[in-house]
C-alpha positions, -999 to 999 in steps of 0.1 A, spaced: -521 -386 -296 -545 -383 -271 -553 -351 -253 -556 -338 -219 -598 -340 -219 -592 -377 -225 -560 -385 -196 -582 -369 -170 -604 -393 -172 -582 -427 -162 -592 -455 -141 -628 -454 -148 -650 -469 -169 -667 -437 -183 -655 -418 -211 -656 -379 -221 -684 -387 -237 -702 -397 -207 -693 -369 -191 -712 -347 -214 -743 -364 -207 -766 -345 -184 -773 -374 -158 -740 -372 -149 -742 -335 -134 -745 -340 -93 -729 -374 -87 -690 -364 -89 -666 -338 -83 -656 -318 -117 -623 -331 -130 -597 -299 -129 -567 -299 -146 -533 -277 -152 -516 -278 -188 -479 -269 -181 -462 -252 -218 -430 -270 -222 -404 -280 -248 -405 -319 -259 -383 -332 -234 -366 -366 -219 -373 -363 -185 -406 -347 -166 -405 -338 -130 -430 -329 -105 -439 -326 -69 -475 -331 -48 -485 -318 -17 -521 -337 -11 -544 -309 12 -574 -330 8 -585 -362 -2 -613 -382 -2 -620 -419 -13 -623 -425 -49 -603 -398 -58 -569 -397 -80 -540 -368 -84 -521 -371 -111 -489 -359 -110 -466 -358 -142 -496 -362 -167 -481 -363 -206 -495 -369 -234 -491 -410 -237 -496 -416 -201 -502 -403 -163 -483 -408 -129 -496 -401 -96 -509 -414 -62 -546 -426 -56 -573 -432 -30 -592 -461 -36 -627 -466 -24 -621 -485 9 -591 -459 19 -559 -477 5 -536 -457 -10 -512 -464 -43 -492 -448 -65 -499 -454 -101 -478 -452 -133 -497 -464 -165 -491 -460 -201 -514 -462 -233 -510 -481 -264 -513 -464 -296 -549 -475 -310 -582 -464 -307 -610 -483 -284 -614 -495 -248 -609 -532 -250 -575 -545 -239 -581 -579 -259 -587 -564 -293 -557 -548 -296 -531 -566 -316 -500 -581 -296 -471 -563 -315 -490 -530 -307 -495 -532 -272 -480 -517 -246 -446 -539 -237 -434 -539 -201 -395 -537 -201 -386 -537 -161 -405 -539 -126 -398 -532 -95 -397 -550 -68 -435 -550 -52 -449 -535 -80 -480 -551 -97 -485 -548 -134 -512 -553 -160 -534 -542 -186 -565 -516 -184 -597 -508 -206 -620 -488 -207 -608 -450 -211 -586 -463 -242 -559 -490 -232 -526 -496 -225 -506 -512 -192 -509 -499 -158 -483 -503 -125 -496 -506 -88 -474 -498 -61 -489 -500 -24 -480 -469 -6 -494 -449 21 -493 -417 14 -502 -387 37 -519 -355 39 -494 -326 43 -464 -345 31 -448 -339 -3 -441 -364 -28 -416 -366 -57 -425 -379 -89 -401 -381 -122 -410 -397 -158 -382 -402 -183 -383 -411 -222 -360 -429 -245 -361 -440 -277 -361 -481 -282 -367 -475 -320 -376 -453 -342 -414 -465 -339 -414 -470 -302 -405 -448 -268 -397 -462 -235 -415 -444 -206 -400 -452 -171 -418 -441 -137 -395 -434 -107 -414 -428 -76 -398 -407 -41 -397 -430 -12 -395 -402 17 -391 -428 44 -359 -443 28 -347 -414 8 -340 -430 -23 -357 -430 -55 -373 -459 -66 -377 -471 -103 -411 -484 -106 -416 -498 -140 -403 -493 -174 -431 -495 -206 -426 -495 -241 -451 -482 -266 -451 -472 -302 -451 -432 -303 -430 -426 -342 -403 -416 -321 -419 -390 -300 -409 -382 -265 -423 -363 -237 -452 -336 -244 -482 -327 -233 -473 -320 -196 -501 -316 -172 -512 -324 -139 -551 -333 -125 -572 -338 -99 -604 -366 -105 -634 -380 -83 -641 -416 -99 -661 -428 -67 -693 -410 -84 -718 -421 -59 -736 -385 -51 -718 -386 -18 -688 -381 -38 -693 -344 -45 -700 -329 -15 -663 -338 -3 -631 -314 -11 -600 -321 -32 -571 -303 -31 -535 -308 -46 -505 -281 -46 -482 -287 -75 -448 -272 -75 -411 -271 -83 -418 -290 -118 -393 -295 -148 -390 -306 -180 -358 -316 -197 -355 -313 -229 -340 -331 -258 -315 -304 -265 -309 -277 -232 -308 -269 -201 -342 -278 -177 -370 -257 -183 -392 -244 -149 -430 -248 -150 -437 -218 -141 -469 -210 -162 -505 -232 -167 -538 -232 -182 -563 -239 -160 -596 -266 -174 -621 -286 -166 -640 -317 -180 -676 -312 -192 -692 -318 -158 -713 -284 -152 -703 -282 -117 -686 -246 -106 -669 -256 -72 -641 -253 -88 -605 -233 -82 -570 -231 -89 -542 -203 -91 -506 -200 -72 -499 -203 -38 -469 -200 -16 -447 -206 -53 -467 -237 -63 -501 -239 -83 -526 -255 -63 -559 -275 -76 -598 -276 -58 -627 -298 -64 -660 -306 -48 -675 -296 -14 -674 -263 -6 -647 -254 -33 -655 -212 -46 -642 -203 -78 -628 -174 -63 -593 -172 -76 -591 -186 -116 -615 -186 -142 -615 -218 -165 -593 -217 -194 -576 -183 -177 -537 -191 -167 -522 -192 -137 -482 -178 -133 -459 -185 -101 -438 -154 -96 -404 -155 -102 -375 -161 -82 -345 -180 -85 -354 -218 -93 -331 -245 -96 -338 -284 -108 -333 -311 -84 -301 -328 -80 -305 -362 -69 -325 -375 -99 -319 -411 -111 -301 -413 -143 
């Protein structure tokens, strides 16, 4: 299983490892991240409100521990929402890894692309052209079933705000030993890493997340730990705001709310799931 350290850094092409070297410090926003406590579950739902973005720059959404959801700012502007999934083996080329143990895609969507990435480990990875905006909240929801007892099926349903209707994205199959959802977190990154890069804000508000679990009623995410990669940089934050947990990189970001590796806890108040969620 691979951990949080190592989902942060998807869609690029360098690894923790990297990250640790010191030529890296000054040429990209720190990558921040929230770990949500949660029981295994069969369904993981999550919301994102985008306060700043910048090119290059990805939120993750409903992060778990064989794959990440969330939308994306690519270097000339475009925006996408991404669902990908890893295989089970060690390494970063797509090629070497045997055919019965890669990832299996079971359903796509309509105007979805699909394929298969390297590079931070490997697995298969789903496009979806969308134009997201700054302000507006967005709906994510992950769900797991067993296919056997060696492999889970993941499946990516995605919000369409304009059209009010969920849509199902893509469905991939991979070989877990039976294991479901865990490992729920959520992450801001800068993989543009041109110098430039840094001196621009990111900021994400996370809220109203859930986890079903296999057995029981849906569980609120209500508590997280906050972490960062091993860039040195300290313009840094995260902590609660207005009921949601909210996540800063870059420019003129102040560490002024939570230290790394302190947790951050919503107050309470009366939270209910979503009812509209596919099933």
């Amino acid at each position: 299983m691979r951990n949080l350290q190592i989902a942060s850094l998807m869609f690029c092409i360098f690894t923790t490892s990297a990250f640790a070297d010191e030529k890296l410090a000054g040429i990209a926003c720190r990558s921040v991240h929230l770990s949500f406590p949660a029981p295994t579950g069969t369904a993981y739902y999550n919301e994102a409100t985008i306060a700043n973005s910048a090119d290059g720059t990805y939120f993750a959404v409903c992060g778990f521990s064989k794959g990440y959801f969330g939308i994306q700012e690519l270097a000339n502007g475009k925006k996408l929402v991404i669902f990908s999934v890893w295989d089970p083996t060690a390494g970063n080329d797509p090629k070497s890894v045997p055919e019965e143990k890669r990832v299996k895609m079971l359903y796509k969507g309509d105007d979805v692309r699909v394929g298969r990435f390297g590079g931070e480990g490997t697995g298969g990875q789903s496009f979806f052209d969308y134009d997201w905006k700054i302000g507006e909240t967005y709906r994510f929801l992950v769900t797991a079933e067993p296919e056997t007892k060696e492999r889970t099926t993941y499946t990516g349903y995605f919000y369409l705000n304009d059209k009010k209707e969920w849509k199902k994205l893509v469905s991939f199959s991979t070989e877990t030993g039976g294991k479901l959802l865990g490992g729920y977190h959520s992450f801001v990154e800068d993989f543009r890493r041109n110098k430039v890069s840094l001196t621009k804000a990111r900021r994400a508000e996370f809220g109203n997340g859930w986890v079903k679990p296999k057995d029981g009623d849906w569980t609120p995410l209500t508590v997280a730990t906050f972490t960062g990669d091993s860039n040195p940089a300290t313009n840094i934050d995260a902590g609660p705001h207005k009921g949601k947990f909210f996540l800063a990189t870059g420019g003129e970001t102040k560490n002024d709310t939570t230290k790394l590796r302190d947790k951050v806890t919503l107050e309470k108040e009366d939270r209910k799931p979503p009812t509209d969620l596919p099933k």
